[in-house]
C-alpha positions in Angstrom: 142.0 107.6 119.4 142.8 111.2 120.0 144.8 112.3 122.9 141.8 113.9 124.0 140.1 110.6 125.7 143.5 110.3 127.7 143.0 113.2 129.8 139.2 114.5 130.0 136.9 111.3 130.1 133.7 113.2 129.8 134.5 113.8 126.5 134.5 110.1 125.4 132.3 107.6 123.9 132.2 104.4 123.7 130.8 102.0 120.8 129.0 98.7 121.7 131.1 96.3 119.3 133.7 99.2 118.7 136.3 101.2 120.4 136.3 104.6 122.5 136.0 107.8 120.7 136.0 111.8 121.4 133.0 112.8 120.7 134.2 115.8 118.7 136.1 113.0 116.5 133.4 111.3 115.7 130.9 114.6 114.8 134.2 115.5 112.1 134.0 111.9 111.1 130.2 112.0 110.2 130.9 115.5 108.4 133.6 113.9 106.1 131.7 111.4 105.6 129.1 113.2 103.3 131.9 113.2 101.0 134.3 110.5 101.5 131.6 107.7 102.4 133.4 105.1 104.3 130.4 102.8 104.8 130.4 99.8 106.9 130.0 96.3 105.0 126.4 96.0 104.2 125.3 99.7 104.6 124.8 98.8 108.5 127.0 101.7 109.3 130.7 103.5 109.3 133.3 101.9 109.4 134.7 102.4 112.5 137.5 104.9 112.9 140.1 102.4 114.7 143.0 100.9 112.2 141.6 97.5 110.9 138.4 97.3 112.8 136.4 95.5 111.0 133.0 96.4 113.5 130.8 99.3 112.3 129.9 102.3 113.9 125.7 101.6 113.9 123.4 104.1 112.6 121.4 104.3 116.0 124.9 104.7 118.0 125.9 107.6 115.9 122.5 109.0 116.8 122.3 108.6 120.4 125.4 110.1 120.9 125.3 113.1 118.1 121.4 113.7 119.2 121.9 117.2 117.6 122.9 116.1 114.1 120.4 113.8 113.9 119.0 115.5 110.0 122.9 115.1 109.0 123.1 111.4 110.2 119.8 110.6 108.4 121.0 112.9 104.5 124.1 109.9 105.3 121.8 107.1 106.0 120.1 107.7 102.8 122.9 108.1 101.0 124.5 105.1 102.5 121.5 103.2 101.0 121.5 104.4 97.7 125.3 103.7 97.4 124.1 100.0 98.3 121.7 99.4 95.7 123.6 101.3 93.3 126.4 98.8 93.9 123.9 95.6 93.4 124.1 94.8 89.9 120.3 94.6 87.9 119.2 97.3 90.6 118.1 100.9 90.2 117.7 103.6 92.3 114.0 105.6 91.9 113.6 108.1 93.7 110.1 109.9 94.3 109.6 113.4 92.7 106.6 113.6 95.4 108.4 112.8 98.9 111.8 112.2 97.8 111.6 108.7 98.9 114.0 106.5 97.1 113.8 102.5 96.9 115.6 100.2 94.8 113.7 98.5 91.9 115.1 95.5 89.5 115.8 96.5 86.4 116.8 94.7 83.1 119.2 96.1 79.8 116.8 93.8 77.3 113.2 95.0 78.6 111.6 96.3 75.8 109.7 99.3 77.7 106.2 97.0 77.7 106.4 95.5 80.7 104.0 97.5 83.2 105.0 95.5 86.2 108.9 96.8 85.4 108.1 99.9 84.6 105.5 101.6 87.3 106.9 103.0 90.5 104.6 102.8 93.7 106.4 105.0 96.4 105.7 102.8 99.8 105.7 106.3 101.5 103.0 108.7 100.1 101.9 106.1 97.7 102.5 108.6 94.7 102.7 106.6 90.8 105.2 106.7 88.2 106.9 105.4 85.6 110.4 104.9 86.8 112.1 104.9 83.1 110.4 108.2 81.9 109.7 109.7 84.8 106.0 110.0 83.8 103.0 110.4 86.1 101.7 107.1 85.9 98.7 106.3 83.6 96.9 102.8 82.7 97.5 103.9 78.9 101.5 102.8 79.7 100.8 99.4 79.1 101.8 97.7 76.8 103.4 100.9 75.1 107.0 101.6 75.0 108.3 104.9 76.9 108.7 106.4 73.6 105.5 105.6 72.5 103.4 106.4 75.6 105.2 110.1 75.2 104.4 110.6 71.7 100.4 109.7 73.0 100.2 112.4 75.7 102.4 115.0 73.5 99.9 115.3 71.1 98.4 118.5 70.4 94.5 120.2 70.1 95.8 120.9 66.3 93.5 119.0 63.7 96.0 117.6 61.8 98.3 116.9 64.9 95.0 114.8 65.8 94.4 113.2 62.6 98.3 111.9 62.6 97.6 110.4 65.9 94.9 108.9 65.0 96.0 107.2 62.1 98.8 105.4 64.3 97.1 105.4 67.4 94.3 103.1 68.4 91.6 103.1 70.1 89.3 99.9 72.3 86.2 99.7 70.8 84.7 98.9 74.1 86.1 101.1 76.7 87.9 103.5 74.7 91.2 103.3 75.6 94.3 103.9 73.9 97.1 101.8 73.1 99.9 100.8 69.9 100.3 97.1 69.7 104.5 96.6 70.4 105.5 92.8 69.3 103.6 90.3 68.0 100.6 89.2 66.3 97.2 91.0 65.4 95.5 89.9 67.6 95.1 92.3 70.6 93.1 92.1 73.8 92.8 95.2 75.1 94.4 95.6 78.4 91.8 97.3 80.6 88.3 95.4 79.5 90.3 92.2 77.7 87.7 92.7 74.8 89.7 90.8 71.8 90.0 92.8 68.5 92.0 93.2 65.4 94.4 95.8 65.0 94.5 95.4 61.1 91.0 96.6 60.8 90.3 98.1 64.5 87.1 95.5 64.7 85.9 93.9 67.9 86.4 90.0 67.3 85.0 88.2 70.4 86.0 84.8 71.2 86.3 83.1 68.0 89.0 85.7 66.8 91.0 82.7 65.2 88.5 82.6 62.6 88.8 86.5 61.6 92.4 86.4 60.5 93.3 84.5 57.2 94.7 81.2 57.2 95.2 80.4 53.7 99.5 81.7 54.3 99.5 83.3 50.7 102.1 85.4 49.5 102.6 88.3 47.6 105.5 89.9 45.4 104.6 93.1 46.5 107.2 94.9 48.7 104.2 96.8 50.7 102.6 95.4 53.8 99.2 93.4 53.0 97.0 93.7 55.6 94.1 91.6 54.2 95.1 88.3 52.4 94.5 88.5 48.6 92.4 85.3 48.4 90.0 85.5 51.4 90.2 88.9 51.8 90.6 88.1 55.6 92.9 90.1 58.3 96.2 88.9 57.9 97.8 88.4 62.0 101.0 88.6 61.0 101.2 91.6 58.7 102.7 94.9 60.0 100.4 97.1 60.5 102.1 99.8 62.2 104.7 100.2 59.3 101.5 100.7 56.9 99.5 103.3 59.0 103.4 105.0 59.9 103.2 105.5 55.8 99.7 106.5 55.4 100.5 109.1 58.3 103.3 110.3 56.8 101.8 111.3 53.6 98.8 112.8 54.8 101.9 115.3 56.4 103.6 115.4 53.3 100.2 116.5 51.7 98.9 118.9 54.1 102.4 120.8 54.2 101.9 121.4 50.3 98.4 122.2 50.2 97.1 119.3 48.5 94.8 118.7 51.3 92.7 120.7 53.8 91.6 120.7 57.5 87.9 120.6 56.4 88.0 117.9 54.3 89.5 115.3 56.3 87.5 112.6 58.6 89.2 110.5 60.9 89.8 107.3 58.4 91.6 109.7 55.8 94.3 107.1 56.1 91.8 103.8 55.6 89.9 105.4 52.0 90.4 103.2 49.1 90.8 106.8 46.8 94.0 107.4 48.9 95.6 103.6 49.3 95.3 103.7 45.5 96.8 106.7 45.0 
């Protein structure tokens, strides 16, 4: 307590669980405490001012008697917040580009990027949607692709051959259209806006009875490339990686483009799929 509350009274405040104050005291206390951030246990306030007082100076107390700081006090209330949830291990702090609204969100060191319920934002204020990884305007597409690979999707460019790279990677629903690359696991994708099943070896719808599409005759080969359709029944393979094959396909049709061996004009959209080209 500063010799100021011994002598001019009107110049004192009193906490409700805390001691007596000056009043100019406690707006220098506030301002320091922009920087130096001596938060109260829990975020519920300061601490108070008074040697080993373990009450906090409340939010609403600081405010009723600083009424003319009151944009001040609320910068420190939100930054007392975020220091809270940045001290909670497994949380995150997203903040909102839109409103700059910030909320804590759980977060894990071992998700993979797929999981849509982990990765979209909802800010509870203006309701604005985001990825809060990659910072990306949320879009449906997001699921079920990686950060990584949702950016390479929208980055793509008008070029032909920019487009005829994507679409030897990327695929598309044959129902609704959408757009998606399968992460982990099987062949056997159901798309996840109309739930169609399909296979993502040969892009074909494969309703209900998609166990009977992919081969199950577990043969083997000695060749070090990806099969995607089993020797013997000529079936899909489910387990086969398919995005390794299509990665190489894509890649050559680049290679080939950039030394003239192929042109715009004379490419359709399965360039990669041909039997001329696999053989070659």
């Amino acid at each position: 307590m500063c010799l100021m509350t011994l002598w001019n009274v009107q110049f004192v405040v009193r906490m409700q669980k805390s001691h007596a104050f000056c009043i100019e005291c406690l707006r220098k206390y506030t301002e320091a405490a922009h920087e130096e951030m001596p938060f109260a246990r829990g975020g519920l306030g300061l601490k108070c001012m008074a040697l080993n007082c373990k009450n906090p100076l409340s939010w609403q107390e600081i405010k009723d008697r600083l009424p003319d700081q009151l944009d001040s006090l609320q910068t420190l209330e939100n930054q007392c917040a975020e220091f809270c949830v940045l001290s909670v291990e497994g949380l995150c702090l997203v903040r909102c580009p839109n409103c700059d609204c910030a909320i804590g969100m759980e977060t894990s060191d071992t998700d993979n990027g797929t999981n849509s319920e982990n990765l979209k934002f909802q800010c509870p204020e203006c309701q604005f949607e985001m990825c809060h990884k990659c910072k990306a305007k949320w879009d449906e597409q997001h699921k079920d692709l990686t950060c990584e690979q949702f950016d390479k999707l929208k980055n793509y460019k008008d070029d032909p051959i920019d487009k005829l790279l994507s679409e030897a990677i990327i695929h598309q629903c044959v129902m609704c259209n959408i757009k998606f690359i399968k992460g982990d696991g099987c062949n056997h994708m159901k798309c996840p806006k109309c739930k169609i099943d399909q296979c993502y070896c040969c892009r074909k719808a494969t309703g209900e009875a998609y166990k009977s599409h992919f081969c199950t005759c577990q043969v083997t080969s000695r060749s070090r490339k990806p099969l995607t359709k089993c020797p013997k029944c000529k079936k899909c393979r489910v387990s086969s990686d398919v995005r390794e094959t299509e990665e190489k396909y894509a890649e050559r049709m680049q290679r080939d483009f950039e030394k003239g061996k192929i042109v715009i004009s004379n490419l359709t959209n399965n360039w990669y799929g041909t039997k001329e080209n696999k053989e070659n």
